[in-house]
C-alpha positions in Angstrom: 18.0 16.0 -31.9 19.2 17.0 -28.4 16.3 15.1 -26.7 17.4 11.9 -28.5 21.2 12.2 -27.5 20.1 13.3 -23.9 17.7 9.6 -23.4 20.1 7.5 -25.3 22.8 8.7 -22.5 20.9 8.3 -19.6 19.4 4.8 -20.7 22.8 3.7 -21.5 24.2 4.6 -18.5 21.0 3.3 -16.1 20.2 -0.4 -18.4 22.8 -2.6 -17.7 20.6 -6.0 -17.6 18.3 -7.6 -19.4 16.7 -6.7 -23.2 15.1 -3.1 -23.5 14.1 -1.9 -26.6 13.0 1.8 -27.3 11.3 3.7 -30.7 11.9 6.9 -31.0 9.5 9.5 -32.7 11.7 9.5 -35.7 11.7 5.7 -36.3 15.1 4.8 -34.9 15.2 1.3 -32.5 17.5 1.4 -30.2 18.7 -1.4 -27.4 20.4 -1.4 -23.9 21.0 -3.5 -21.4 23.0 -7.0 -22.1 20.6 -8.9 -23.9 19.5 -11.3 -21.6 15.6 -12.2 -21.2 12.7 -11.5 -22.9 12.9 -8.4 -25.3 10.5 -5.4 -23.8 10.0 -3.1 -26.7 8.3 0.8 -26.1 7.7 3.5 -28.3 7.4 6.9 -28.0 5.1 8.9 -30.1 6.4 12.3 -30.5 9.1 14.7 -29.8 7.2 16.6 -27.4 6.7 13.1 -25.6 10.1 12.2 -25.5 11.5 16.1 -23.9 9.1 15.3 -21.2 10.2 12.2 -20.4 13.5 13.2 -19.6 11.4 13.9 -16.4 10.4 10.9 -16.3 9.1 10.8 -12.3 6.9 13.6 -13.1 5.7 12.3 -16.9 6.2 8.6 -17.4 2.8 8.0 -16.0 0.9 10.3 -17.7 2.6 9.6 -21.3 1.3 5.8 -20.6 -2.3 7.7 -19.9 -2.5 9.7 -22.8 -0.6 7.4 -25.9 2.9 9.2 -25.4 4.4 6.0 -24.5 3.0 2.8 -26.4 4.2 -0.8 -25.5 4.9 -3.0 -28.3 6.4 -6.2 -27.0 5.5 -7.0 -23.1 3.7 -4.7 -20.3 3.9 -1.9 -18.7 4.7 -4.2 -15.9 7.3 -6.0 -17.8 8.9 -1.9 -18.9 8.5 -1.0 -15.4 10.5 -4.1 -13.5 13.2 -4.0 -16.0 13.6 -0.2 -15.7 13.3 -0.4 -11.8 15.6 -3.4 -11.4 18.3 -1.4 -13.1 17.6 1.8 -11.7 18.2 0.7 -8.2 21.8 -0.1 -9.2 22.7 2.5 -11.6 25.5 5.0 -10.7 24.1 8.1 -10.8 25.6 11.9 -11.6 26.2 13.7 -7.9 23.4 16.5 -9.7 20.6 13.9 -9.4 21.5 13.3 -6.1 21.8 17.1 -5.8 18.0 17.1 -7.0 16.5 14.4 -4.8 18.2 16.4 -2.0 16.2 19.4 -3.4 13.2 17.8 -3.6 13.3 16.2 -0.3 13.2 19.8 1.2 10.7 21.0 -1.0 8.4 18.0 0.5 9.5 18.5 4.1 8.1 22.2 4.2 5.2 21.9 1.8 1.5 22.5 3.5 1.1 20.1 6.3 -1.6 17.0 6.2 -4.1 18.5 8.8 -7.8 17.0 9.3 -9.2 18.8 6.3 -6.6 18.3 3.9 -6.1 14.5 5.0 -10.0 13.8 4.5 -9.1 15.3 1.0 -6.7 13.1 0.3 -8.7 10.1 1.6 -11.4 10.9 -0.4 -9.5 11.5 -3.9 -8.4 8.1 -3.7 -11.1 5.7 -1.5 -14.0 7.8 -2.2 -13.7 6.3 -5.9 -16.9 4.3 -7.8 -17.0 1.4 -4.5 -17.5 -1.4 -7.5 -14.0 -0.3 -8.7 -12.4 -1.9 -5.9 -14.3 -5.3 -6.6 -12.8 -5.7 -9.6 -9.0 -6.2 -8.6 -9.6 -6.6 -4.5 -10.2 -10.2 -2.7 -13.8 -10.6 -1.2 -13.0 -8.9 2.4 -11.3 -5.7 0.4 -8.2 -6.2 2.2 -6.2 -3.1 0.7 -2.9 -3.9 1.8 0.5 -6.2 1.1 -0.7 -10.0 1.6 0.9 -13.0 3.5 1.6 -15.7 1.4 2.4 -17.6 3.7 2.4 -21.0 1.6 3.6 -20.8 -1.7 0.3 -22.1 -3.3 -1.8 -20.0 -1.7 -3.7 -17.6 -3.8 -5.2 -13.7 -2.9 -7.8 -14.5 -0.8 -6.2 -17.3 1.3 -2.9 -14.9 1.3 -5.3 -12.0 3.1 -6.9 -13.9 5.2 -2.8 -15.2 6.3 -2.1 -11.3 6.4 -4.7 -10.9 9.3 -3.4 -13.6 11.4 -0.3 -12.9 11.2 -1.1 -9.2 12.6 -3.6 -10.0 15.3 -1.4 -13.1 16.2 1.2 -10.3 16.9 -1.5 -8.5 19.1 -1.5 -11.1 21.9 -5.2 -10.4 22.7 -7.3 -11.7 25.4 -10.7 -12.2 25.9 -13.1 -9.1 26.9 -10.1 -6.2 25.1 -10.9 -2.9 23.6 -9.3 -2.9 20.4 -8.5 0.0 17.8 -8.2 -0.4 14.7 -6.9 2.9 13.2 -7.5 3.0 9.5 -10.2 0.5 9.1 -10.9 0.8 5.6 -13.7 -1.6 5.0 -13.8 -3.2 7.8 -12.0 -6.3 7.2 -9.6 -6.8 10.3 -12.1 -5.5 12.3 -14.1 -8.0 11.8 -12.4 -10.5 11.8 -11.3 -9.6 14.7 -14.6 -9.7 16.2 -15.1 -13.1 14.6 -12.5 -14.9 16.2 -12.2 -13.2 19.7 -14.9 -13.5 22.0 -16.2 -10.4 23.8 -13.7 -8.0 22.7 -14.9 -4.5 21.4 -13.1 -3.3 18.4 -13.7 0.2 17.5 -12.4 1.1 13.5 -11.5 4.6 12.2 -11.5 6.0 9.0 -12.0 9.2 6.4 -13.8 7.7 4.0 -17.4 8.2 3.8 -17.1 5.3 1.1 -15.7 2.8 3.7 -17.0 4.1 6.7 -20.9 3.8 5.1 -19.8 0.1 3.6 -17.8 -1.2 7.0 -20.9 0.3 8.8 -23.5 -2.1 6.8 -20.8 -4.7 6.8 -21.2 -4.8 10.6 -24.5 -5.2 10.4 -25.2 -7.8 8.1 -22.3 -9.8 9.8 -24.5 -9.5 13.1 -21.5 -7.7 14.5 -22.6 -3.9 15.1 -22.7 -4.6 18.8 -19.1 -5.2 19.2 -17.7 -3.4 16.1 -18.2 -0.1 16.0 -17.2 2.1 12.4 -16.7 5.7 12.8 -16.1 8.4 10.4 -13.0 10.1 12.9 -9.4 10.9 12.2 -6.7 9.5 14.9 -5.9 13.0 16.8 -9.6 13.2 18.0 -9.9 10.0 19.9 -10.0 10.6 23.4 -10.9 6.7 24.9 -8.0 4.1 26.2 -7.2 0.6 24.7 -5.8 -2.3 25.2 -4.9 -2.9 21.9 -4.2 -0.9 18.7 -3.7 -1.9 15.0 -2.8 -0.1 12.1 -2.4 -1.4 8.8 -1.9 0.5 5.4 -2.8 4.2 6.7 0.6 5.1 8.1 1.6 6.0 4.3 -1.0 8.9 4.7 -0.2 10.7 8.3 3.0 12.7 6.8 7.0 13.0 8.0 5.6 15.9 10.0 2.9 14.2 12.1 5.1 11.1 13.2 5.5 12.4 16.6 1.8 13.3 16.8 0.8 10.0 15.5 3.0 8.2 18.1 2.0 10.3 21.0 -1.2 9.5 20.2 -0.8 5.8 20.1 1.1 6.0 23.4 -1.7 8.7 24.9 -4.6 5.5 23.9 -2.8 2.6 24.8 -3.3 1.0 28.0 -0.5 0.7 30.7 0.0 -3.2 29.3 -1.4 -2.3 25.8 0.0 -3.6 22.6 0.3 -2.0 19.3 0.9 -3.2 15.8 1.9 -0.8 12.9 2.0 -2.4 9.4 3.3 -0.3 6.8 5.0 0.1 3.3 8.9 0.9 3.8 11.3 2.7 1.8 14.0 0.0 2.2 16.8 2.7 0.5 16.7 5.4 3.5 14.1 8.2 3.1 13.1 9.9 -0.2 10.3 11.7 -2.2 7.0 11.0 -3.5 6.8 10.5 -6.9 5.2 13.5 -8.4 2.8 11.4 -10.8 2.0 9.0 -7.9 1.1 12.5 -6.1 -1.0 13.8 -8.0 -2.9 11.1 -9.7 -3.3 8.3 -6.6 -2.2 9.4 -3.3 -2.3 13.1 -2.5 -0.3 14.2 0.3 1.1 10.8 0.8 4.3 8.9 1.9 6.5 5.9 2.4 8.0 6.0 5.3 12.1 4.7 5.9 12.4 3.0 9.1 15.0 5.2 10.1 12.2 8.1 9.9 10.0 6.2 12.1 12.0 4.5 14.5 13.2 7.8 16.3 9.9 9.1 16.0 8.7 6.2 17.9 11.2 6.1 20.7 11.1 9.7 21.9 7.6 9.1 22.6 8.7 7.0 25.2 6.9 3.5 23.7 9.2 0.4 23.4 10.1 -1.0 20.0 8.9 -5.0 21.0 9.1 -6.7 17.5 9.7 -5.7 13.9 9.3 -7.7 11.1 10.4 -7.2 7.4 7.9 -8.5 4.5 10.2 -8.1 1.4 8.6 -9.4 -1.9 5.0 -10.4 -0.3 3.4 -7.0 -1.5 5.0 -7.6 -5.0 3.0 -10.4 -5.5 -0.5 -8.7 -3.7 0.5 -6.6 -6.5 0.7 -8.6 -9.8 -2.4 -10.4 -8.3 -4.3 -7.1 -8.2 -3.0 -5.7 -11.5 -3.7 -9.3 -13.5 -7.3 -9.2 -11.6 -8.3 -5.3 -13.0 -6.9 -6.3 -16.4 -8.9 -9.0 -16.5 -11.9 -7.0 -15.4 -10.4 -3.8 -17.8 -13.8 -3.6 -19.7 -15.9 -3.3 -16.8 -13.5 -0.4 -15.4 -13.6 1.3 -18.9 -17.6 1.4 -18.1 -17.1 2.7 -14.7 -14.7 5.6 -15.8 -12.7 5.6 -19.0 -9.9 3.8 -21.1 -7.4 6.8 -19.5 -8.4 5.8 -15.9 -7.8 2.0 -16.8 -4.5 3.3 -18.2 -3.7 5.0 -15.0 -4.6 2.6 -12.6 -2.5 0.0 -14.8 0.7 1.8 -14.6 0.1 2.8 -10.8 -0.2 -1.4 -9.8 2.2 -2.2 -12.8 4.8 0.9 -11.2 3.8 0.0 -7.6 5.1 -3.9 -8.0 8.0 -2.5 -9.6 9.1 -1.0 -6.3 8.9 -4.2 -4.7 10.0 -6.4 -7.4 13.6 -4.2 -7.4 13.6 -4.1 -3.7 13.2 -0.4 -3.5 10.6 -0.5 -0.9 9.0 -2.9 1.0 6.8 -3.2 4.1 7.3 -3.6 8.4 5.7 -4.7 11.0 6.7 -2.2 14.0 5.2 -4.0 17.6 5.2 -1.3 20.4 4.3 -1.8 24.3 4.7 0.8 27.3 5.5 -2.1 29.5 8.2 -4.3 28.7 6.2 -7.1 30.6 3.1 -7.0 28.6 4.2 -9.9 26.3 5.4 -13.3 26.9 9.7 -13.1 27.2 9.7 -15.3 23.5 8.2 -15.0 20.2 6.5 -18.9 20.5 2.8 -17.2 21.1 2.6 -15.8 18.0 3.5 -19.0 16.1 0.9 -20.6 18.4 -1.4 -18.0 18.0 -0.7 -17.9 14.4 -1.5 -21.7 14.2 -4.7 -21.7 16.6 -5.8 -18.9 14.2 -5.4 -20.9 11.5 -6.7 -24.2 12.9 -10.1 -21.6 13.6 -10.6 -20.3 10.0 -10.6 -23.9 8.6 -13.3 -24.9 10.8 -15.3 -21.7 10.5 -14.4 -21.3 6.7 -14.0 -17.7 7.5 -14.5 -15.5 4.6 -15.1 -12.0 6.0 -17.4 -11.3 3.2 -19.9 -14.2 2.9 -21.3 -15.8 -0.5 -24.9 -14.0 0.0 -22.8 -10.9 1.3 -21.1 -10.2 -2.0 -24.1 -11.1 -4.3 -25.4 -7.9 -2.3 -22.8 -6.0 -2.7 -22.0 -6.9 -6.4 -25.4 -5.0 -7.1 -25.1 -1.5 -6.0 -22.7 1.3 -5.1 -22.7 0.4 -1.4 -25.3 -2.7 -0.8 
């Protein structure tokens, strides 16, 4: 069968390392790669399975979702880093290149992510079943690339290391408005609030789901007079700051809006403001959504290269201060998530269905992937107007970075406390 020849070729050519082993509809086993490691068998159910998986971008997903592709030895995880590892180094024909190049237009003019269409998208993915996130997410919901910042440290204590390593960055002082753009559920806002004194942080995001859940969060906390949640997208804020975070939302604003985004950031930020952007990177130069990953997870979105966002952000006039590379930190949020739904697979099953606990397996499975390979991982981008708004080193962020620390022991900061979460554990929102 064409089909056959066609996969064997392209497997042949792309699996050069480790042990991959591959069924085809018709019973044949075949291997690639040298032989090394742990043996990661797959099967493929049908002919019509395996034609469409010649695309494999636009089907692999969704023949994991519906039985096309079955494992038989390993994960999905274990299929996906193998495949990944060796993809990132496979020579491939000038055509595929020819394609990306195609496909890269095709992006570039598609419809553009304005207000209504990026509250869509928000809501598609973070307007899901709120208890869904409790399964796989640490207690504070922090839905972004950890900090392990010691090598024993587990999720929760490698979030809570995320958030001081980006306020430390922030060089904050007593009495500052802060923004937080992207909010989600409120967890560096908060903390924010926690460990500053009299600053006023304002957080900004789409979802009604984390807007309604930051909101009571806020509340609870005793903290709704100096954190304030709203339900607002970036381009309508009209107030100054003297600070501005971002973490984890950059992925959604578009190639297209990157001037408007940093024009905005410049437009809010105070004379001797400070800004921190923390996002995933596309560490091989700029590409393409995947097609599955756009229209099962993230509508509309995608990963930035740094040589995308780095122009943007100087011919707004704003200073590149500091940027920092995270490489295989978000690789390991990532496992941590995906072992932490699988172990909670049951309860997701009850939520949705066995196909949506397929999915959202081969999305964190194909997600670490990226990072594992060293396809994509994430920055830290610093930005000032003033090139005398920070200290002439980098020491205050290690001191900051340490006081921080020193203050969470002593306060045993959990953003979400013990009789918080039994509340929350309950109920959609409370």
């Amino acid at each position: 069968m064409l089909a056959n020849s066609i996969m064997d070729s392209v497997l042949r050519r792309c699996i050069c390392n480790g042990r991959l082993s591959l069924v085809y509809p018709d019973g044949t086993l075949r291997t690639y790669g040298n032989g090394e490691g742990e043996e990661v068998r797959a099967r493929i159910t049908s002919n019509r399975w395996l034609r469409r998986l010649l695309d494999a971008d636009r089907w692999l997903g969704e023949a994991y979702m519906d039985g096309g592709l079955i494992m038989e030895k390993g994960s999905i995880a274990d299929f996906m880093i193998l495949v990944m590892t060796n993809v990132r180094q496979a020579d491939y024909p000038v055509f595929v290149q020819w394609l990306d190049d195609f496909r890269r237009l095709a992006m570039r003019l598609r419809p553009r992510n304005n207000r209504r269409r990026a509250r869509r998208n928000v809501a598609h993915h973070y307007d899901l079943d709120s208890r869904l996130y409790e399964l796989f997410l640490d207690s504070d919901r922090q839905y972004s690339c950890a900090y392990f910042d010691d090598p024993g440290c587990d999720l929760e204590q490698a979030q809570l290391a995320k958030k001081r390593h980006l306020v430390a960055k922030l060089h904050i002082r007593p009495g500052q408005r802060i923004l937080d753009i992207g909010c989600g559920w409120g967890g560096m806002a908060l903390y924010l609030a926690q460990v500053y004194e009299d600053v006023h942080v304002v957080g900004i995001t789409l979802s009604t789901e984390q807007h309604e859940y930051a909101t009571a969060r806020a509340e609870r906390l005793g903290l709704s007079k100096r954190v304030e949640v709203r339900l607002q997208d970036y381009r309508d804020i009209s107030e100054r700051f003297d600070r501005i975070v971002s973490v984890g939302m950059f992925e959604h604003v578009g190639v297209a809006h990157y001037p408007a985004f940093f024009n905005k950031v410049r437009e809010l930020l105070a004379d001797d403001g400070v800004a921190v952007l923390h996002s995933i990177n596309r560490a091989d130069g700029p590409g393409v959504t995947s097609r599955w990953i756009d229209r099962y997870i993230f509508p509309g979105g995608y990963i930035p290269a740094m040589s995308e966002v780095l122009p943007a952000i100087e011919r707004t006039g704003l200073i590149v201060s500091d940027v920092e590379i995270l490489r295989l930190h978000y690789a390991d949020t990532l496992k941590a998530w995906r072992e932490r739904f699988m172990n909670r697979s049951i309860r997701a099953a009850e939520l949705y269905d066995d196909r949506f606990v397929r999915m959202w397996e081969f999305y964190l499975a194909a997600s670490e992937a990226m990072f594992r390979s060293g396809l994509m991982n994430n920055f830290q981008i610093q930005m000032v107007k003033d090139q005398a708004a920070l200290p002439l080193t980098r020491d205050y962020m290690f001191e900051e970075e340490r006081r921080l620390k020193q203050i969470d022991a002593r306060r045993h900061i959990r953003a979400v406390p013990s009789a918080e979460r039994h509340a929350t554990s309950s109920g959609r929102h409370e």
